[in-house]
N, C-alpha and C positions, 0 to 999 in steps of 0.2 A: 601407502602403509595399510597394513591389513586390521587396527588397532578400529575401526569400523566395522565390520564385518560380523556378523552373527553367529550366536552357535547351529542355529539352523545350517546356513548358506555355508561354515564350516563342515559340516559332516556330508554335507548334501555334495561338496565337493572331493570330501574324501570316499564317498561312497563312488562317485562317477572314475574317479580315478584308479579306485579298488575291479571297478566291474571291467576298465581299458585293460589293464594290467593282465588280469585272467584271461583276455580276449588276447591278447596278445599272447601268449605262453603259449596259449592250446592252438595257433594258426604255424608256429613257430616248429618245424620237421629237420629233426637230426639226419643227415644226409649217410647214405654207407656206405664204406669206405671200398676202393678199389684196392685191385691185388697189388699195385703200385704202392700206394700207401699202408697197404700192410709190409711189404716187402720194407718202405722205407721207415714204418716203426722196428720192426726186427732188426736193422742197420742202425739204427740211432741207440736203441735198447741193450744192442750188443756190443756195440764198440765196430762195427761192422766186419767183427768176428762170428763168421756163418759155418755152422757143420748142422747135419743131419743131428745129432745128442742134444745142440743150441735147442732147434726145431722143433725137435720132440717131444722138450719139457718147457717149453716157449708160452705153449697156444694163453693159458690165460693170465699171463704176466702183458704179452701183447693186446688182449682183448680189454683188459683194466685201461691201458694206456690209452690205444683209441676212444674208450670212450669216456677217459677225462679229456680227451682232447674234441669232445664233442660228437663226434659220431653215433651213429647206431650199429652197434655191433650183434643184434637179434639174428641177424644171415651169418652169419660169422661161424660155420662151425670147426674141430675138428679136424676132417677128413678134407676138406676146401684150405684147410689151412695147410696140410701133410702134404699137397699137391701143388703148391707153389714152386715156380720157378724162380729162385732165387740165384740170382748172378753178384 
């Protein structure tokens, strides 16, 4: 039971666990995303109803999605996305 414990040895442990935590966030790299997985955000997003009109007003409707779905979408432009081969 923690009902011994100090308000020192309290803080002193919320502080070590405060300074892990940040440690941990900042080693922590959103990975990005392959043209596979854009193509398979555009299929899920679309109903896997694909035209060139979809595509074209697509790019930051799919760029939001990736990257609530954790990615880094910083490489992600545009013109790389106009150029997909989408099947």
């Amino acid at each position: 039971m923690l009902l011994n414990v100090s308000v020192g040895m309290l803080r002193e442990i919320e502080e070590y666990e405060r300074n892990e935590y940040i440690k941990q966030n900042r080693m922590v790299k959103r990975k990005y995303p392959s043209n596979e997985e854009v193509v398979n955000a555009i299929k899920n997003l679309t109903g896997g109803t694909i035209n060139k009109h979809v595509i074209d007003n697509f790019y930051e409707v799919v760029r939001k999605y990736l990257k609530d779905k954790g990615f880094d979408v910083s490489a992600l432009n545009e013109k790389g996305f106009e150029d997909l081969q989408i099947t």
